[in-house]
C-alpha positions as a Python dict, from the first residue, in 0.01 Angstrom:
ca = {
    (1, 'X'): (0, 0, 0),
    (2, 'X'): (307, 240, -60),
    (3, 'X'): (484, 346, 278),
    (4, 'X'): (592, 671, 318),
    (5, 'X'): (840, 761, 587),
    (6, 'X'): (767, 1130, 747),
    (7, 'X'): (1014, 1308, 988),
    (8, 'X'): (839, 1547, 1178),
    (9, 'X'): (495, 1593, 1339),
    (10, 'X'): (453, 1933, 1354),
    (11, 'X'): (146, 2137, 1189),
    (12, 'X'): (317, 2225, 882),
    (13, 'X'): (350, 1872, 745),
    (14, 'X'): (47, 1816, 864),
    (15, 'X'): (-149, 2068, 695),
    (16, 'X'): (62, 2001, 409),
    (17, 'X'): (261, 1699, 272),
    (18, 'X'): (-14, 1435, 496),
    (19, 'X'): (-346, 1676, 362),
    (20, 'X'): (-223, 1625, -7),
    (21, 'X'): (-142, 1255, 7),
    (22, 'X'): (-492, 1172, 190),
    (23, 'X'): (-609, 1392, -154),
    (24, 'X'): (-439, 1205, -366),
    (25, 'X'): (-543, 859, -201),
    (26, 'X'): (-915, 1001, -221),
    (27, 'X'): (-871, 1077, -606),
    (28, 'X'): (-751, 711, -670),
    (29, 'X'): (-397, 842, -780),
    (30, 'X'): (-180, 682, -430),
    (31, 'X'): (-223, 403, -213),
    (32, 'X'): (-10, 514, 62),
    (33, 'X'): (19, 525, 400),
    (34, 'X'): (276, 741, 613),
    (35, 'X'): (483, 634, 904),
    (36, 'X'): (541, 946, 1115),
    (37, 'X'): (805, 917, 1348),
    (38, 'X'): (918, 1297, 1582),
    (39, 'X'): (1201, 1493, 1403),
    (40, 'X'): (1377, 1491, 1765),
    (41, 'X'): (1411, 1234, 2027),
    (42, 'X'): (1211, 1344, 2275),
    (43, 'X'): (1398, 1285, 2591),
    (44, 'X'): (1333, 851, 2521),
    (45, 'X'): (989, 886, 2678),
    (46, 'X'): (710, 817, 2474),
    (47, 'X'): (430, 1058, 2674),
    (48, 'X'): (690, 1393, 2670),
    (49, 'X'): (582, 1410, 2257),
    (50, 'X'): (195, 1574, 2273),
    (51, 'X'): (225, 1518, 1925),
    (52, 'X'): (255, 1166, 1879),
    (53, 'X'): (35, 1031, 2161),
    (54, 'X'): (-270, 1241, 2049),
    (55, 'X'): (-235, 1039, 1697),
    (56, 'X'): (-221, 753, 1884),
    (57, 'X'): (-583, 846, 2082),
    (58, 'X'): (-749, 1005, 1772),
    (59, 'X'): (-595, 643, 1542),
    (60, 'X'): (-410, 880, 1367),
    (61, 'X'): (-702, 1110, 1238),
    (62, 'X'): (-726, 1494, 1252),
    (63, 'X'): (-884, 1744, 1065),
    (64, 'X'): (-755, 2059, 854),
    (65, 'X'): (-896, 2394, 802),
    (66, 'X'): (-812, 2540, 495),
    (67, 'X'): (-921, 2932, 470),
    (68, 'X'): (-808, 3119, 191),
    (69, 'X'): (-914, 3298, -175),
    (70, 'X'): (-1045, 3134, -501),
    (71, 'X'): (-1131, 3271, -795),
    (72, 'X'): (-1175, 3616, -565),
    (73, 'X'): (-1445, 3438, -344),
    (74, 'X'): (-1370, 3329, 41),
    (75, 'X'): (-1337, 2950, 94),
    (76, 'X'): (-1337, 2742, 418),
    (77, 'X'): (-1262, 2384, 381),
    (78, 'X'): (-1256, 2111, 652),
    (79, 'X'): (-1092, 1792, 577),
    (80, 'X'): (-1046, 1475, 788),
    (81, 'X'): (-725, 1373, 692),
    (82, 'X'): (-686, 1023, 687),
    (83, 'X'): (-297, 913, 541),
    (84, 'X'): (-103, 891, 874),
    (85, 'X'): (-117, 484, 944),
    (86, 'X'): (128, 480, 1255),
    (87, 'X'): (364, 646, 1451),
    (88, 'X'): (683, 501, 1627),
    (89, 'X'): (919, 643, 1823),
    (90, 'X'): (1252, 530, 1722),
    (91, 'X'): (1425, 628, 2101),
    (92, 'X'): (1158, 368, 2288),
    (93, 'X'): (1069, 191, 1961),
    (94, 'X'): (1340, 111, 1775),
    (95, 'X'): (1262, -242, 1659),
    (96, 'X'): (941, -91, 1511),
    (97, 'X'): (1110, 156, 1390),
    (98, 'X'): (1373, -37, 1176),
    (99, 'X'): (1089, -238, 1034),
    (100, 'X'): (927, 49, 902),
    (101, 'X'): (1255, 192, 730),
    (102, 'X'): (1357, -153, 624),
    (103, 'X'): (989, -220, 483),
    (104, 'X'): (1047, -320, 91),
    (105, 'X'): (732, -70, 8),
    (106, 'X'): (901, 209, 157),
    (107, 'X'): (1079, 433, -125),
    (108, 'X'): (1016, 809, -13),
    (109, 'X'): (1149, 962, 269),
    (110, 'X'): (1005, 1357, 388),
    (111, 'X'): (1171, 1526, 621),
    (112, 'X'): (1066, 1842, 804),
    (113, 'X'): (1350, 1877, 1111),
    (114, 'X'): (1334, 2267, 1109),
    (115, 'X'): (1610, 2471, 970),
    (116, 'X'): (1832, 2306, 1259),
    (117, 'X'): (1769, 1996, 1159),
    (118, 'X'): (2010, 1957, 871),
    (119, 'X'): (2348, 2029, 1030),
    (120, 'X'): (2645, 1869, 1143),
    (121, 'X'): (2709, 1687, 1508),
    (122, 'X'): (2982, 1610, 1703),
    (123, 'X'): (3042, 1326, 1855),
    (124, 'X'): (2743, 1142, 1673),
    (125, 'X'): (2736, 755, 1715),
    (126, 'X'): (2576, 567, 1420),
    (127, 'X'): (2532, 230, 1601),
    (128, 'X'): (2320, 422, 1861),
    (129, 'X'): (1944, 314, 1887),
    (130, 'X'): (1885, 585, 1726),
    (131, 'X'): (2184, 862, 1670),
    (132, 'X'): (2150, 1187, 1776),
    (133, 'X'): (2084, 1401, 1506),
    (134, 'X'): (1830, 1410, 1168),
    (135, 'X'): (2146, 1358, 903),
    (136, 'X'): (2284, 1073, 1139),
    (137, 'X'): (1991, 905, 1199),
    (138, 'X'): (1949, 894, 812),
    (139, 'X'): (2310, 781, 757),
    (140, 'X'): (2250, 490, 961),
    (141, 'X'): (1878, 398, 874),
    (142, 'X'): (2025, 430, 462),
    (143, 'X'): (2344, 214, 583),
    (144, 'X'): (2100, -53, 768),
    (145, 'X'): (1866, -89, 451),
    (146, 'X'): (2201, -87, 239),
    (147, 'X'): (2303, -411, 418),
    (148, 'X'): (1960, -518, 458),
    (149, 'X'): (1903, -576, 119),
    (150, 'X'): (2256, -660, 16),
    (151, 'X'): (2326, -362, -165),
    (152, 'X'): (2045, -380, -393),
    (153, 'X'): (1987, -71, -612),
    (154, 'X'): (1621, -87, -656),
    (155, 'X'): (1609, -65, -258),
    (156, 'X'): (1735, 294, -256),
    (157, 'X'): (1472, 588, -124),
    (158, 'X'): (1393, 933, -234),
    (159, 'X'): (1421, 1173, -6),
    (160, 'X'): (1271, 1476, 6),
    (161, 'X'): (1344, 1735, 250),
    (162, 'X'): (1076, 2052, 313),
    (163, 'X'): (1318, 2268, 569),
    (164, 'X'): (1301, 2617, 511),
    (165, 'X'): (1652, 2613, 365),
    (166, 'X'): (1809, 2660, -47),
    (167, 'X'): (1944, 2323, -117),
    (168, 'X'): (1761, 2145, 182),
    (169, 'X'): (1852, 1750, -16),
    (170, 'X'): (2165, 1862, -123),
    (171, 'X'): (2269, 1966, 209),
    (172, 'X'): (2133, 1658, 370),
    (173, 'X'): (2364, 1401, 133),
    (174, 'X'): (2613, 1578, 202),
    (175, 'X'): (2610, 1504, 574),
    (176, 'X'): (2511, 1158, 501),
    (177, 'X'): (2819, 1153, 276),
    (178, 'X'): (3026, 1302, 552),
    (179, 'X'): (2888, 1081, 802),
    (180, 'X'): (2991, 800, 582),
    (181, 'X'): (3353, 928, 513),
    (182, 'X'): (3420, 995, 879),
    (183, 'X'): (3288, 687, 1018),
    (184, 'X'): (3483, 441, 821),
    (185, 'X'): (3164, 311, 615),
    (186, 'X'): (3258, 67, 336),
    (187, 'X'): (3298, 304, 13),
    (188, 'X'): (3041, 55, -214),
    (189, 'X'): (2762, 198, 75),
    (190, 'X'): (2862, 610, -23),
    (191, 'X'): (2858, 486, -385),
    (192, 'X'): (2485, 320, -327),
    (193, 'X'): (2438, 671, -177),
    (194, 'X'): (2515, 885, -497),
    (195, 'X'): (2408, 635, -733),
    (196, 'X'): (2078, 441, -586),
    (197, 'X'): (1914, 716, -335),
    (198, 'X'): (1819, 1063, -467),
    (199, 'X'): (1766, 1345, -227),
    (200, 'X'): (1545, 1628, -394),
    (201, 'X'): (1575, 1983, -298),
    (202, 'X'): (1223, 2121, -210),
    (203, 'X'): (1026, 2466, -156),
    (204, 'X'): (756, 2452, 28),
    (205, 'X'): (479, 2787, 118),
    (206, 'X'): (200, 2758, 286),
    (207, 'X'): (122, 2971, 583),
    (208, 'X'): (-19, 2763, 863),
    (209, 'X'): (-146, 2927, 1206),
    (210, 'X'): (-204, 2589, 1362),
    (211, 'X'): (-453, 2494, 1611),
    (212, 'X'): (-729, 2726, 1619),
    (213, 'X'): (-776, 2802, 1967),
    (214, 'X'): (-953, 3157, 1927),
    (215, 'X'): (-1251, 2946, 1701),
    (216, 'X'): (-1188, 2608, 1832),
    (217, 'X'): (-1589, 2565, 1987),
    (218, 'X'): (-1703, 2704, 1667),
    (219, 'X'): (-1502, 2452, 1466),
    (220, 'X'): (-1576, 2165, 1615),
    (221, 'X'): (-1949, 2256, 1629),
    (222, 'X'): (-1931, 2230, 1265),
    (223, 'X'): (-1714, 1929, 1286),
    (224, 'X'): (-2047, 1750, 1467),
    (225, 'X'): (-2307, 1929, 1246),
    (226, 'X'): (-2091, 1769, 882),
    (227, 'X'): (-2093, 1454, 983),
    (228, 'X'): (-1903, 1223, 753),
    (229, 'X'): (-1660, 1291, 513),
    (230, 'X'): (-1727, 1534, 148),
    (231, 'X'): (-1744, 1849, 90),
    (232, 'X'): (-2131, 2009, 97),
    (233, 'X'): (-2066, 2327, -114),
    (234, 'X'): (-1813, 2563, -292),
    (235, 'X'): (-1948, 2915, -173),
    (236, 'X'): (-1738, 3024, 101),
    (237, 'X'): (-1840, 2747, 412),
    (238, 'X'): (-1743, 2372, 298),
    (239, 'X'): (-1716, 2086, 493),
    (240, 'X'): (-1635, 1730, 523),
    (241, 'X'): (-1503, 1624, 855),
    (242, 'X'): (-1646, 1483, 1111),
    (243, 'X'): (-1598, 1112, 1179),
    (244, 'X'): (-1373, 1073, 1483),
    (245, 'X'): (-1480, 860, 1766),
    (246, 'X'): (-1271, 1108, 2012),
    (247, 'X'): (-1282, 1502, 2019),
    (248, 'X'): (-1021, 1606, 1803),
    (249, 'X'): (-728, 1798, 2006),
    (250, 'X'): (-554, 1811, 1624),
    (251, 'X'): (-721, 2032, 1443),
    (252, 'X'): (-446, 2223, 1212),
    (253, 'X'): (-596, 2589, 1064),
    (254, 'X'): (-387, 2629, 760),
    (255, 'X'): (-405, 2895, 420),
    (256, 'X'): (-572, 2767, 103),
    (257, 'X'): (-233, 2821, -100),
    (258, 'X'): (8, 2576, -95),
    (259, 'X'): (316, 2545, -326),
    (260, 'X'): (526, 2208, -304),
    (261, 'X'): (811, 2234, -583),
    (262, 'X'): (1044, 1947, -606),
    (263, 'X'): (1361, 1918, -781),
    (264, 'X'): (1317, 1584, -973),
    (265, 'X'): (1580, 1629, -1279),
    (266, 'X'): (1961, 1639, -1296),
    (267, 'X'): (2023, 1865, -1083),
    (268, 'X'): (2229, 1936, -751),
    (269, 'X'): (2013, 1686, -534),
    (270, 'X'): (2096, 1404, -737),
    (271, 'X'): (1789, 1385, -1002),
    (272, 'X'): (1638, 1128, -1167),
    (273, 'X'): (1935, 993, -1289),
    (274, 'X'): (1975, 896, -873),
    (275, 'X'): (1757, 649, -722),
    (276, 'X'): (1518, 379, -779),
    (277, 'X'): (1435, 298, -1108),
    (278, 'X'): (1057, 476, -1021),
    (279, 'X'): (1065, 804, -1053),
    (280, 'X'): (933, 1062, -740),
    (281, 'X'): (665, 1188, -969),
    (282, 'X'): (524, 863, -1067),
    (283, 'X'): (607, 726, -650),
    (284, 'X'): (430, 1098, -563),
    (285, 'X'): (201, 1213, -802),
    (286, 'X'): (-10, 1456, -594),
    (287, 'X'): (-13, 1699, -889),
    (288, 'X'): (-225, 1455, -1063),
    (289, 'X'): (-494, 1452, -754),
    (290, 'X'): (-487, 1885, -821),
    (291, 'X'): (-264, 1958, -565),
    (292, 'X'): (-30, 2235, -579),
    (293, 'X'): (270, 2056, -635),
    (294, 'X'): (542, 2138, -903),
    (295, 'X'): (787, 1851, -1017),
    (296, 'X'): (1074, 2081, -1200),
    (297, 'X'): (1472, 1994, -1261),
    (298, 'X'): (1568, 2315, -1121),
    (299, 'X'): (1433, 2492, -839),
    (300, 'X'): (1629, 2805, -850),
    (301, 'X'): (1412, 3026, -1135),
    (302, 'X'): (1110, 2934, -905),
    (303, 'X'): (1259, 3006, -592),
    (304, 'X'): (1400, 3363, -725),
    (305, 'X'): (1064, 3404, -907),
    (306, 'X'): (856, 3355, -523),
    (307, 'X'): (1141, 3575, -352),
    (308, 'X'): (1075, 3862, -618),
    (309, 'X'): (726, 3833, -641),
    (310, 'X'): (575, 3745, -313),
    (311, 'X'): (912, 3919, -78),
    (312, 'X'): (957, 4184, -333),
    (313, 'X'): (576, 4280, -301),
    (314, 'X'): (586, 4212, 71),
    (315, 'X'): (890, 4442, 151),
    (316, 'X'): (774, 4731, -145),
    (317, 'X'): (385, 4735, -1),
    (318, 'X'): (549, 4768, 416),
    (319, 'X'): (659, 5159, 415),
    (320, 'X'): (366, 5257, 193),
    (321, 'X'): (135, 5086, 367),
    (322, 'X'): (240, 5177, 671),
    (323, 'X'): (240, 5532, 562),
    (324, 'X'): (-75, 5543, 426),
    (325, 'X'): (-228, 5413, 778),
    (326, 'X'): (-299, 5048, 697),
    (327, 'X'): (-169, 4785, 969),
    (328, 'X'): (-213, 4464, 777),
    (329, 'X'): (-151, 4306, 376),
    (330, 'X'): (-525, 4254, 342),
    (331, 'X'): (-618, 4626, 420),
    (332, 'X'): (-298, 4789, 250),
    (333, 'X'): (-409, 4601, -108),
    (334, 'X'): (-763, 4676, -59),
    (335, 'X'): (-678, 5011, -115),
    (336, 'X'): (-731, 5097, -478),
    (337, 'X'): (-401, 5345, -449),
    (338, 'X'): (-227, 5125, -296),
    (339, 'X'): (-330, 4827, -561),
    (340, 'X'): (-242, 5029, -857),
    (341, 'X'): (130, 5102, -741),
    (342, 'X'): (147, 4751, -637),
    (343, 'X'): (50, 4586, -998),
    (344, 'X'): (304, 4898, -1174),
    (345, 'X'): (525, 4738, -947),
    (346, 'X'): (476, 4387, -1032),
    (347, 'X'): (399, 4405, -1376),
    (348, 'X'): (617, 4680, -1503),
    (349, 'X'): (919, 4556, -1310),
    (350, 'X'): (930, 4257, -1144),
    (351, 'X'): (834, 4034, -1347),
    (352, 'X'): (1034, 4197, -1634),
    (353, 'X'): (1301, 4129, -1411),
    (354, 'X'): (1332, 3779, -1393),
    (355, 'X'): (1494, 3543, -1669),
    (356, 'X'): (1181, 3300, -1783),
    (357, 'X'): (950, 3630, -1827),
    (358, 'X'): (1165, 3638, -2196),
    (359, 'X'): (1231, 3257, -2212),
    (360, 'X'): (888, 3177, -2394),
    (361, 'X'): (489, 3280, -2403),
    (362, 'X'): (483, 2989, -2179),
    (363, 'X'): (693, 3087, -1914),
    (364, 'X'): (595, 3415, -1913),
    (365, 'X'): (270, 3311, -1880),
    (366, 'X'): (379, 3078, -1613),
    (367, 'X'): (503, 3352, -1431),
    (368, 'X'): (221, 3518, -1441),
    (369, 'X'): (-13, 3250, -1301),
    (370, 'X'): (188, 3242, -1012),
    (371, 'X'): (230, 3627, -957),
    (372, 'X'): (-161, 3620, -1016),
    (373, 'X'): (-182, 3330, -724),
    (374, 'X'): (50, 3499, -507),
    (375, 'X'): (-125, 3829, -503),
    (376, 'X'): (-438, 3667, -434),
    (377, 'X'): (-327, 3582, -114),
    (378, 'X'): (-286, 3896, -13),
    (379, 'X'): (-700, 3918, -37),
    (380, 'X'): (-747, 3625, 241),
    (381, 'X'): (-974, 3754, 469),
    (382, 'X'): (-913, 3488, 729),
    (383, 'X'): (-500, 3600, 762),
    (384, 'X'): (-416, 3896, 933),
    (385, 'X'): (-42, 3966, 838),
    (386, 'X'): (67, 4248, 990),
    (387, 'X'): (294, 4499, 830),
    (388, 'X'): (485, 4590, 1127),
    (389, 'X'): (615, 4237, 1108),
    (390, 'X'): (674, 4200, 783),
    (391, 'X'): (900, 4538, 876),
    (392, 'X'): (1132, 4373, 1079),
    (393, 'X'): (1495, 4425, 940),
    (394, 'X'): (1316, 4641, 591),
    (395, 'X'): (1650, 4741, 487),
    (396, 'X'): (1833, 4436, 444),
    (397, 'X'): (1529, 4245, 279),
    (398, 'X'): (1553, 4544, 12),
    (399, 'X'): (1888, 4473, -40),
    (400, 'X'): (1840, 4071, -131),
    (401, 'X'): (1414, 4137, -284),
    (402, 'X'): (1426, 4436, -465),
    (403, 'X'): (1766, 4563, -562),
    (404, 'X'): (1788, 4274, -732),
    (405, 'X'): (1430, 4398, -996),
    (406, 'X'): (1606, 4782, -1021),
    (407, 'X'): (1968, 4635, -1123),
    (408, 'X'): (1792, 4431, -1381),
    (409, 'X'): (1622, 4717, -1494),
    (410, 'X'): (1898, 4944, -1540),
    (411, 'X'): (2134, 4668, -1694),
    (412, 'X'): (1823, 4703, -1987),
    (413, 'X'): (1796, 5061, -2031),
    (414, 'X'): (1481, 5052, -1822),
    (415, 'X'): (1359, 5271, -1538),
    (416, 'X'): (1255, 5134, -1228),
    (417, 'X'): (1016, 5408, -1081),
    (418, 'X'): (818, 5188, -841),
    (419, 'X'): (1088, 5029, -695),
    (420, 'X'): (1266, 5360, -673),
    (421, 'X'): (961, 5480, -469),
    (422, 'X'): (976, 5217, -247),
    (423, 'X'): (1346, 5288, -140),
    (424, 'X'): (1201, 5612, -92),
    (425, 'X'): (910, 5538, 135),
    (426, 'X'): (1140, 5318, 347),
    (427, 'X'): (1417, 5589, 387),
    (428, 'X'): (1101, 5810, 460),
    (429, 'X'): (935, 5571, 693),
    (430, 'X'): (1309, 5479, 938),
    (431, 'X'): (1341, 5842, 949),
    (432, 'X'): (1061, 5959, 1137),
    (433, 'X'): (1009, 6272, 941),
    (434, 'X'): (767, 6405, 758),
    (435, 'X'): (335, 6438, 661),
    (436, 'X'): (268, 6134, 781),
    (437, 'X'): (503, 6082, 1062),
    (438, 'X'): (233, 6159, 1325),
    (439, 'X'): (-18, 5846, 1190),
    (440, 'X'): (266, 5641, 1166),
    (441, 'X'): (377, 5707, 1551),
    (442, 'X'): (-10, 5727, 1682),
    (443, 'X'): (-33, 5360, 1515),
    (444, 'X'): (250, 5244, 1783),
    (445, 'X'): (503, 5126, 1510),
    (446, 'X'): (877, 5083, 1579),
    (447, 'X'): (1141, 5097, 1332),
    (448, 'X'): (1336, 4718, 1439),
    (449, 'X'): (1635, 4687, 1219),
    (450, 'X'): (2011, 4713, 1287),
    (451, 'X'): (2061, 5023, 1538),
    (452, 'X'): (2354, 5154, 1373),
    (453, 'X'): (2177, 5173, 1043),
    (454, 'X'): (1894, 5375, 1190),
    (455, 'X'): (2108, 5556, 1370),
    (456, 'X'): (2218, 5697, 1048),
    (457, 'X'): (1912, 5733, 877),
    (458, 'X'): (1792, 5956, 1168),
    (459, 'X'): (2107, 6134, 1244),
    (460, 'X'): (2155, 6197, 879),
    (461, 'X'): (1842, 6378, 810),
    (462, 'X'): (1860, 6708, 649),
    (463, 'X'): (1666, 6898, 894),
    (464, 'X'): (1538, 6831, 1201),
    (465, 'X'): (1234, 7054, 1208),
    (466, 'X'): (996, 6852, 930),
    (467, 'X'): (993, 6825, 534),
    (468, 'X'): (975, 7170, 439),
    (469, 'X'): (1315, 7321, 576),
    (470, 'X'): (1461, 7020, 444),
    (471, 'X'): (1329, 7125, 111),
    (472, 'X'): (1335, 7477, 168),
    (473, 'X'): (1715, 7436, 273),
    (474, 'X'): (1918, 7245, -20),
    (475, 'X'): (1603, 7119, -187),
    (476, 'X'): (1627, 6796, -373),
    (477, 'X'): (2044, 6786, -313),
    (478, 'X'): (2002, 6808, 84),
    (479, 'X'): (1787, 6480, -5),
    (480, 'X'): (1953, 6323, -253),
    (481, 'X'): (2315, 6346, 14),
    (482, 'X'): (2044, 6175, 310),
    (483, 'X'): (2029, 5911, 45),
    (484, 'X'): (2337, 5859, -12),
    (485, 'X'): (2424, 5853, 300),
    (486, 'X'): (2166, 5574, 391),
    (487, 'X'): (2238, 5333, 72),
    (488, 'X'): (2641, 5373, 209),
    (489, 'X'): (2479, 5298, 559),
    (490, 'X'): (2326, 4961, 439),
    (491, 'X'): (2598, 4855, 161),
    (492, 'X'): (2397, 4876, -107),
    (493, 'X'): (2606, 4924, -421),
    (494, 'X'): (3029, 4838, -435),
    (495, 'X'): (3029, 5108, -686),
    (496, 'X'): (2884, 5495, -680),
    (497, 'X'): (2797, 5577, -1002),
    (498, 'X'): (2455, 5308, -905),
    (499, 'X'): (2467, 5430, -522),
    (500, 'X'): (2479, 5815, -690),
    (501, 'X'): (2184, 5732, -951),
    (502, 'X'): (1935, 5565, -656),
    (503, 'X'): (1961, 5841, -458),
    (504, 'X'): (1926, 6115, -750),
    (505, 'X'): (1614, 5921, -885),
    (506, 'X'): (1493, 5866, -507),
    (507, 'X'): (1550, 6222, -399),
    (508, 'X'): (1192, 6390, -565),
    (509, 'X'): (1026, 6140, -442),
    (510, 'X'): (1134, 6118, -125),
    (511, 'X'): (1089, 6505, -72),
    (512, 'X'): (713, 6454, -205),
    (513, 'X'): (645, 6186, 78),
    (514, 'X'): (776, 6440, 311),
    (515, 'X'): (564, 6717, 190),
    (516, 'X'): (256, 6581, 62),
    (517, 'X'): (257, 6264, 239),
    (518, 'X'): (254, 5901, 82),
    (519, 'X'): (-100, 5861, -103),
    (520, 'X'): (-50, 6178, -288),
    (521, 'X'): (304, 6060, -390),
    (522, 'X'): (166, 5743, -507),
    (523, 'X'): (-146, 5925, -727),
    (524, 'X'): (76, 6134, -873),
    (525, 'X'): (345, 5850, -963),
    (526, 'X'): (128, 5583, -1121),
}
């Protein structure tokens, strides 16, 4: 059996990287068998990590609820999931510990030490029992097995890190580097580093709620009523779950879409030309067991893809949404209005936007697939993701999600209408002003974004009475200087011939959400 060493025990890896290697091991495609040990040290004492002791009582079993979209129909899926074969802690543990990172099956390491995690400490002592923090403790652990094995090459690990960070790997040799460098570490260990270990920059998505306390009786009533393990249908309820000898205090509730792209080739992590002679995809080859896992050399057209597609979406549907009177994703894309500016959006100038969508028929098609599985998540009748958090700090997420799609248009010869209108609707929206000001205040939404900036916006307005003496007034100019006044507000543009076009092109529409509120705006614009 192939070891796997996982740091971290919270619900995402559970409902995550340990779901789709018990899938794998169920297909036929791994043997393996994970070693979990807690991300942080947990005070020494064995009984402060919940975590870890209720894997202990439950022999390292729990189940996960997947609830999601597929193929437009609602699924629920219950798995017991089965790859976790012991946990240590390394504080109270250590000799067990060291066996497990010294074990000659071990050659992946997966990390998930929050976006905290991966930083530099002070003070850190690598002959400590274990070190302080996540990049020590992996300095000294690689050092150890370095010795260990007497330098062997073959001995090296992949590591693969899931924080919610760009360059998660990258950032983590680098510490271990450091670590090396500042500690005195003999210079053939940093060059086993570089040459035999390879640390892979990962994105990870999938949205995980946790433990389902609202449902919990009704889950584990269908927990006793499957029985043993396999699924019993494909029409909204499956199972497959039961099994435990103990009532399960585990239970993770998790989305049906996962993503899981790894940066396996030459690229900033290290690559394949890094490492063990096996390569991650052959040591890790969930894709082959159907899970959503992408093995690419370079994660940054994918990560810029997700960020345009899934943010972009997220940050254009918020004002419109919010509006037009809908409080969550699900209910602002059921509308059919709302739907239609939403796929002239995506399809007229997002994806148009971004590099691969001209590459080839296959990327483009590529692209499309995963704009097509991103937007069905927005359908998932089991997430309620509400727009008024999504809002939170609109502005500045325009400036990095969807600037980006209009710039790209422009430096084409395109228009960008749709992502013109949703400037529009934001400006619209922070201002207070306007048709449907009133449902948007009755609803209890709060603009939360820098208070200078909306200080602005407000103050800026052309009229304080409403929409009509603000049109009445200048008309489209008294508008179109608001604008301008807002894009200056939230540094936009370093140059004003784009900051002067935005708000020329915004102005109309702007005035026509004022006047004739935001559904009428959108029939008459798509």
């Amino acid at each position: 059996m192939q070891t796997i060493l996982q740091f971290g025990t919270g619900n995402f890896l559970r409902a995550f990287t340990d779901l789709m290697v018990h899938e794998a091991n169920q297909a036929g495609v791994m043997d393996a068998g994970i070693v979990v040990v807690p991300a942080s040290s947990g005070r020494g004492t064995p009984g402060h990590h919940v975590t870890i002791e209720r894997l202990r009582a439950q022999d390292c079993q729990y189940h996960v609820l997947l609830e999601g979209v597929r193929d437009g129909e609602p699924v629920r899926e219950i798995t017991r999931v089965t790859s976790i074969v012991r946990t240590v802690y390394p504080d109270t543990e250590f000799d067990a510990y060291r066996a497990a990172y010294l074990d000659p099956t071990l050659a992946v390491v997966v990390s998930n030490t929050t976006e905290a995690g991966i930083a530099w400490a002070d003070g850190d002592d690598l002959t400590a029992r274990p070190p302080r923090s996540f990049p020590a403790r992996i300095t000294a652990l690689l050092y150890d097995r370095w010795a260990h094995f007497g330098g062997d090459r073959t001995t090296g690990l992949h590591v693969v890190c899931c924080e919610l960070i760009e360059d998660n790997a990258t950032a983590l040799r680098a510490l271990v580097l450091r670590h090396a460098a500042t500690h005195g570490l003999p210079p053939a260990f940093a060059d086993w580093v570089r040459t035999a270990c390879a640390f892979h920059d990962s994105l990870v998505d999938r949205i995980v709620p946790g433990f389902p306390r609202d449902e919990i009786e009704a889950v584990r009533s269908r927990l006793l009523a499957d029985g043993a393990d396999g699924r019993t249908g494909t029409d909204g309820e499956t199972g497959g779950g039961g099994g435990l000898a103990v009532r399960d205090e585990l239970i993770v509730k998790a989305e049906l879409y996962g993503l899981w792209a790894i940066a396996t080739g030459a690229d900033r992590a290290g690559g394949e030309n890094a490492g063990p002679g096996t390569s991650l995809r052959d040591l890790l080859p969930l894709d082959r067991a159907g899970q959503p896992v992408r093995f690419v050399t370079d994660l940054r057209p994918l990560r810029a893809a997700k960020v345009a597609i899934l943010n972009g979406l997220h940050t254009a549907m918020t004002p419109v949404g919010l509006l037009a009177g809908r409080e969550e994703v699900r209910t602002a894309t059921a509308n059919l209005t709302i739907a239609g500016y939403l796929g002239h959006l995506l399809h007229g100038e997002i994806l148009p936007s971004l590099p691969q969508y001209e590459e080839s028929e296959e990327a483009a098609e590529a692209l499309v697939d995963l704009a097509d599985a991103i937007t069905e998540r927005f359908t998932n009748p089991y997430l309620h993701h509400r727009l008024a958090d999504i809002a939170l700090n609109s502005l500045s997420k325009w400036h990095t999600r969807n600037l980006p799609v209009l710039l790209a248009a422009w430096g084409a010869g395109r228009e960008a209408p749709m992502t013109v209108l949703s400037f529009a609707a934001l400006a619209v929206l922070y201002s207070g002003h306007g048709l449907d000001a009133p449902r948007v205040a009755s609803s209890g939404f709060e603009v939360r974004d820098d208070p200078a900036l909306v200080a602005v916006v407000r103050d800026a307005f052309p009229s304080s009475s409403g929409a009509s003496s603000a049109a009445s007034s200048d008309g489209d100019a008294a508008i179109s200087g608001w604008l301008r006044d807002v894009i200056d507000a939230a540094a936009l543009f370093t140059d004003a011939a784009h900051a002067n076009r935005l708000a020329a092109e915004a102005a109309p529409l702007a005035r026509m959400i004022l006047e004739e509120g935001i559904t009428t705006t959108l029939k008459a614009t798509t």
